[in-house]
N, C-alpha and C positions, 0 to 999 in steps of 0.2 A: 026329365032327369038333368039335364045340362042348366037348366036355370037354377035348381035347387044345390047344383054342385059347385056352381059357382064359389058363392060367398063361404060356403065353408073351408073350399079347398085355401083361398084366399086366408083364413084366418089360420088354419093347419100352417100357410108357409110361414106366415105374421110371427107366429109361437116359434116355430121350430128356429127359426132366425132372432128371436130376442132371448133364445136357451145360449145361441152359442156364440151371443153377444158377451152374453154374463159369465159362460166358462170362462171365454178369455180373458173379458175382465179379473175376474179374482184369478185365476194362472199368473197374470202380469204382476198381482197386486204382489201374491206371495213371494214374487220369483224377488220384487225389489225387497220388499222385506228383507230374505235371506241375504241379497247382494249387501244390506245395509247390517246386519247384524255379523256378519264376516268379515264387512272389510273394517281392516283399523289401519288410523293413523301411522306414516312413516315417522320415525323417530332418529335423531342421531344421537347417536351413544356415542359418546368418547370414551376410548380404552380410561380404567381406572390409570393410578399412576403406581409406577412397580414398587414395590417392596422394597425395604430399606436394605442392600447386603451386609449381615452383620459375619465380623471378622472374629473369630477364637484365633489367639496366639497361644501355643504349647510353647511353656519353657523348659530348659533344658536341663536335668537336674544337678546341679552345682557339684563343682569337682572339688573332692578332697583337698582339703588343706594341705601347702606343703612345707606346713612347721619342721615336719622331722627332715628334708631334706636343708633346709636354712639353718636348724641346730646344728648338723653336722658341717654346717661349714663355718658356723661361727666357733666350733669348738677346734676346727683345724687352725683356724686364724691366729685364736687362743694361744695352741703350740705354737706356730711359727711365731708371734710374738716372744713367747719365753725364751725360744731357742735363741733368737736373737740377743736377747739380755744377756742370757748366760756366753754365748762367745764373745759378747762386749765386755766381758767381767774377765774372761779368761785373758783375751788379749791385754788389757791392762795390767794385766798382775806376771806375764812373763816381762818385761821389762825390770821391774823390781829381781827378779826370782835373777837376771843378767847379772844386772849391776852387785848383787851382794859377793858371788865369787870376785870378781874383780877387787871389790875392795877389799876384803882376805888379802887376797896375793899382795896387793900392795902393801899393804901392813904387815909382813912378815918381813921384808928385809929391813925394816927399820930394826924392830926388836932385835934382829940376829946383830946389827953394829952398833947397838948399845951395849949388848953383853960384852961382844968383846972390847971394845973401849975400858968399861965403867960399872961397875953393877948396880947402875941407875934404878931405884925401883921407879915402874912408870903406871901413871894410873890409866886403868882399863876403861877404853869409853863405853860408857851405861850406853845400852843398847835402847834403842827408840821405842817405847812399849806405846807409842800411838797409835791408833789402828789406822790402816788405810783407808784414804778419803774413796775413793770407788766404790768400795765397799758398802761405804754407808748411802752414796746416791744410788747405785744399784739397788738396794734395799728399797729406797726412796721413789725408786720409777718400776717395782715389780707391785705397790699396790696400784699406782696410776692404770697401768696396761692392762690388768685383771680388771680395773672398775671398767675402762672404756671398752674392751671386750665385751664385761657381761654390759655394760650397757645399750652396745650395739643389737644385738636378737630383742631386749626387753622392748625395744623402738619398733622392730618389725614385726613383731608378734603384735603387738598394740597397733601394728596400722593395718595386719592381717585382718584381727579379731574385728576393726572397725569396717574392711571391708566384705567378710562375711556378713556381720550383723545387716548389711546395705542390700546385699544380695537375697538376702532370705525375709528383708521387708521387700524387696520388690517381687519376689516370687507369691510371696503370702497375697498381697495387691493385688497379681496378675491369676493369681488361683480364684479371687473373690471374685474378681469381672467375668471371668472363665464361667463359676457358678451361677451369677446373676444372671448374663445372657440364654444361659441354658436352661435355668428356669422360665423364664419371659417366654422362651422359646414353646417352653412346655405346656404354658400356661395359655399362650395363643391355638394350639392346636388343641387343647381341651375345647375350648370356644366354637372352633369350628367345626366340631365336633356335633356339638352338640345346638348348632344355628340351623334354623329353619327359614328358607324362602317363604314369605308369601305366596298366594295361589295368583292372588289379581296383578299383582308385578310381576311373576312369570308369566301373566297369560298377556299381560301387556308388553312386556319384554324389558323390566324397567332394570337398571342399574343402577349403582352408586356404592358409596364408602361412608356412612357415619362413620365420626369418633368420637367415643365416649369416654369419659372418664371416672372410674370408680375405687373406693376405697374398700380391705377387706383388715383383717385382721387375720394374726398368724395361725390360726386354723382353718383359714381359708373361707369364711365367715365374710359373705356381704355389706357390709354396713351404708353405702352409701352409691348410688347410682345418679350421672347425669350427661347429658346432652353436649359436648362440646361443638359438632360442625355438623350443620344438616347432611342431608344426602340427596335433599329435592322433592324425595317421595315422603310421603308421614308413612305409609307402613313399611318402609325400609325402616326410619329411625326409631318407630315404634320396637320391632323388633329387637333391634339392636339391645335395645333399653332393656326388654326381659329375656334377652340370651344371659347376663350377668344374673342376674337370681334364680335363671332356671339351670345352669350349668352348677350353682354353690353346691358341697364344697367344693371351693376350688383349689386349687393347686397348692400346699405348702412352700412357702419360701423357704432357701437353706438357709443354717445357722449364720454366714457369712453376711447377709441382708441381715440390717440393723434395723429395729424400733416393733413396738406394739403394731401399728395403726399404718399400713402402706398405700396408696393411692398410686393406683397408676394410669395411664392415657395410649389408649388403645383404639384403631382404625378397623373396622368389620366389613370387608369386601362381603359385597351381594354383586355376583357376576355368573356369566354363561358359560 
């Protein structure tokens, strides 16, 4: 028995020892596999770069004119002008109004010592039918002071009118950039909306920023798509490219945005 048991028992150990040769072998082999199919490369991301801060200024909406309070001070002005004429007219003319009594008196005691001397007939002096010079320069400076009155408010209203008109073009201006940025605004979050990461760039962990530039027309109609600045990955910029035809239509511009045919240049964060 011990002879014949020999050689077999020998080949039983031989087997059993090149079975658990080979488990370990292929264990080792899959274990590296997995170690290799798991591990991935470290990468350094640099943060994108932040976003532009865009400024809306609200204007304030412009105050009333204040013609009517300027009329009425050029119409008071007006009177104190007149008043002035007219006591200038007045004071000139009591002078005159002095001196005519006065000459009366004097000229009575002549007459009374011709009578009795003489019954001189004596001739009457012809009374002065000139009109007074005042009179007619008054007359002469009451159109002056009405023109430069009215001409005074015609100046200020004219420099009112042109400073309304200034204010209400720069308001119109600031209303249209108001709209434009708020469309842009709009018109980027439709986008991102509607933007898809890749599968193999999130599994790789990839980032970047294509910018693309495309044209649509005003019904928000695609007409033209392209590539301005890589992003390093091709299916980042891939994407990027058919986020624009697959978001159409896109976003109406308001009446304020001028022309058919608008292009614009747009940055498409792919980030974590």
């Amino acid at each position: 028995m011990s002879a014949l048991a020999g050689p077999s028992f020998r080949y039983s150990y031989r087997k059993k020892r090149f079975v658990l040769t080979a488990i370990l072998l292929s264990a080792s082999l899959h274990a590296l596999i997995a170690i290799a199919y798991m591990w991935t490369p470290e990468y350094d991301f640099s943060s994108p770069p932040q976003a532009i801060p865009i400024t809306v200024s609200i204007v304030a909406p412009m105050a009333a004119p204040k013609n009517t309070v300027k009329a009425v001070e050029s119409t008071v002005q007006q009177e104190e002008l007149i008043q002035q004429a007219r006591q200038e007219q007045s004071v000139k003319h009591k002078p005159e109004q002095e001196q005519s009594p006065a000459l009366a008196k004097s000229k009575q005691p002549s007459t009374i010592a011709a009578n009795t001397e003489k019954p001189i007939k004596t001739e009457k002096p012809k009374p002065n039918r000139s009109k007074p010079e005042p009179e007619k320069q008054s007359k002469e400076k009451q159109p002056e002071i009405n023109q430069a009155a009215s001409s005074k408010p015609s100046l200020e209203t004219k420099r009112e009118s042109k400073q309304i008109s200034a204010l209400r073009q720069g308001q119109q201006s600031e209303a249209g950039r108001a709209a434009k940025v708020s469309w842009q605004q709009a018109l980027h979050a439709h986008l991102e909306r509607e933007k898809r990461y890749p599968r193999q760039a999130r599994r790789l962990k990839k980032k970047g920023m294509p910018v693309i530039r495309f044209t649509m027309d005003r019904e928000g109609n695609v007409l033209d798509v392209e590539l301005v600045k890589s992003s390093g990955t091709a299916s980042l910029d891939k994407e990027a490219i058919e986020l624009v035809g697959r978001a159409q239509p896109l976003v109406k511009p308001p009446s304020s945005v001028k022309g058919a045919r608008l292009t614009l240049t747009l940055p498409i964060n792919f980030s974590f």
